[in-house]
SEVOLUM-573147 format. One record per atom (N, C-alpha, C): z, y, x; residue in one letter. Coordinates in steps of 0.02 Angstrom, whole numbers, padded with zeros to 5 digits, always signed. Layout:
! SEVOLUM-573147
ZYXA;...
! end
This chain:
! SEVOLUM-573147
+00123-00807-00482X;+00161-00753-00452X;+00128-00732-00387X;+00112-00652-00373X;+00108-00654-00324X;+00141-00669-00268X;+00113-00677-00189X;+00129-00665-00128X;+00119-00618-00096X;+00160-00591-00038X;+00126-00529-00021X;+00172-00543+00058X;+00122-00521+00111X;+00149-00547+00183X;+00198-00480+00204X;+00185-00447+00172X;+00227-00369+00195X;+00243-00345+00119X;+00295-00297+00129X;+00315-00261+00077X;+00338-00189+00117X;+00324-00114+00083X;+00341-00077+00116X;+00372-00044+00076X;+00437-00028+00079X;+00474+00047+00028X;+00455+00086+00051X;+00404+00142+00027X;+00386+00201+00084X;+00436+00253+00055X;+00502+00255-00002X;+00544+00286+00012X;+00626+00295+00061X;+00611+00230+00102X;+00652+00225+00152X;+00631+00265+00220X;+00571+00285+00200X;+00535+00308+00282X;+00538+00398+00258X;+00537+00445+00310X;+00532+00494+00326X;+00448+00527+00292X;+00464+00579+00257X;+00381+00605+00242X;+00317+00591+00311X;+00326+00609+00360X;+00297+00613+00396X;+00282+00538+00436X;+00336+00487+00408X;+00316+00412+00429X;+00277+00365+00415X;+00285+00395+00330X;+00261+00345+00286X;+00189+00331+00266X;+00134+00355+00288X;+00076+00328+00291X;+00055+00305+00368X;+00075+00334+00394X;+00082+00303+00474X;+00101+00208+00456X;+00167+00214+00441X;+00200+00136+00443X;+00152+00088+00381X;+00134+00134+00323X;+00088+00093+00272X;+00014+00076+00322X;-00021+00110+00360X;-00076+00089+00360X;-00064+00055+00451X;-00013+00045+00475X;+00015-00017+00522X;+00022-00090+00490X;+00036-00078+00437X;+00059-00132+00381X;+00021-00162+00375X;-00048-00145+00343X;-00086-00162+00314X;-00156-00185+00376X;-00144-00131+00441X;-00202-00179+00488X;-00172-00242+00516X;-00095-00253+00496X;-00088-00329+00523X;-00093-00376+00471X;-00140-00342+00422X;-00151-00387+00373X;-00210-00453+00393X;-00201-00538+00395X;-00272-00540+00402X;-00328-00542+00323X;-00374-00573+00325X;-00431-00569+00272X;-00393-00607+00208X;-00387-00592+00161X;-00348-00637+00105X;-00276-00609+00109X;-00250-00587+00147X;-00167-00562+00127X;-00165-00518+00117X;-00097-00509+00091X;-00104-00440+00029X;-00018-00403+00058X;-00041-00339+00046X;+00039-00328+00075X;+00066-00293+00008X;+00120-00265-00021X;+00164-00236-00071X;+00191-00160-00045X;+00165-00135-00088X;+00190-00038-00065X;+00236-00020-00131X;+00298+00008-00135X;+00349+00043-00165X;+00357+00111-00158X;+00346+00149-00197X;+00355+00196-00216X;+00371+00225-00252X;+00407+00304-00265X;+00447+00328-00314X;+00398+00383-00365X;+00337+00402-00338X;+00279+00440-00367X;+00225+00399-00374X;+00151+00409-00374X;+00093+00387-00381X;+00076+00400-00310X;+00047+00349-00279X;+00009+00355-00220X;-00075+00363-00208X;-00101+00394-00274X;-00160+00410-00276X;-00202+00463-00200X;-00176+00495-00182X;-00195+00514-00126X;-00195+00462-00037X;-00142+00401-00066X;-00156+00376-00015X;-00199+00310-00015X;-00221+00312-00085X;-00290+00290-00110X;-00347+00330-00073X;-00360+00385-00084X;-00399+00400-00058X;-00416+00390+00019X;-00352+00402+00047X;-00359+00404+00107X;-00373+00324+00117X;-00349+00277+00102X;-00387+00221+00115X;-00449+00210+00111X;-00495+00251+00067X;-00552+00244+00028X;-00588+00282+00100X;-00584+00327+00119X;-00599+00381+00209X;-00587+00335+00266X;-00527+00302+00254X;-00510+00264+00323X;-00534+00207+00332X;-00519+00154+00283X;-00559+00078+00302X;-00609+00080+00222X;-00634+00116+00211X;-00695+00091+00170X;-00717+00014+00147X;-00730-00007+00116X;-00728-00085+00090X;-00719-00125+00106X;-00630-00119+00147X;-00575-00159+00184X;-00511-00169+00135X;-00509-00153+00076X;-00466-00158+00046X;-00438-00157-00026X;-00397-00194-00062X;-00426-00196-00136X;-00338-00149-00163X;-00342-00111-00209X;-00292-00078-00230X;-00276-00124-00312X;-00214-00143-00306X;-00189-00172-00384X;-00131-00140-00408X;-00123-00083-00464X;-00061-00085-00485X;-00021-00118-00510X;+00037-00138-00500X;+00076-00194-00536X;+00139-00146-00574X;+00148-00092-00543X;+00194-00049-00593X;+00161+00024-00588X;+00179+00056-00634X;+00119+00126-00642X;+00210+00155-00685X;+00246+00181-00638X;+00315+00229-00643X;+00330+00214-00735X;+00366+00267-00742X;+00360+00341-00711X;+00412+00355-00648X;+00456+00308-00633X;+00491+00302-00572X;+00501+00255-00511X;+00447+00225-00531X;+00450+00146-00493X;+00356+00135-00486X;+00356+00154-00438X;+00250+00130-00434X;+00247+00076-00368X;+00238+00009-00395X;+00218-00040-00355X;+00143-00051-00354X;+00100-00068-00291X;+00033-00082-00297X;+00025-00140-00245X;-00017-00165-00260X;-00036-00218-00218X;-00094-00212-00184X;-00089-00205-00099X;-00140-00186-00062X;-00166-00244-00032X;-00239-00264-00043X;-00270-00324-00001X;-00303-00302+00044X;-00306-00346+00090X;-00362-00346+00149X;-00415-00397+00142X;-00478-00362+00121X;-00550-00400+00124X;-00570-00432+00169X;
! end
């Protein structure tokens, strides 16, 4: 089973919060911990933006792929 040191509903947060508070999340990640993101869409764009922002700092795992429920599992390298 996984672990995960954080978990974030980013549908509890405000449009304008919620990649702000995800990528807070994830720099108090240290090397080996993994944090948990919830979401009600696909967060493919904030894939990307991880992919722009910390470049080969981070590993993306889906653990649910919706169609109303998208959990992923974000590591820190």
């Amino acid at each position: 089973m996984n672990t995960f040191k954080s978990t974030v509903n980013a549908t509890e947060y405000p449009p304008q919060l919620k990649h702000k508070v995800i990528f807070e999340t994830f720099d108090a990640l240290n090397q080996g911990e993994a944090m948990l993101l919830i979401n009600d869409h696909d967060p493919k764009p904030l894939f990307y933006q991880f992919q722009i922002e910390r470049p080969n700092q981070f590993t993306w795992d889906y653990i649910e792929q919706g169609p109303e429920t998208f959990r992923v599992k974000i590591g820190c390298v």
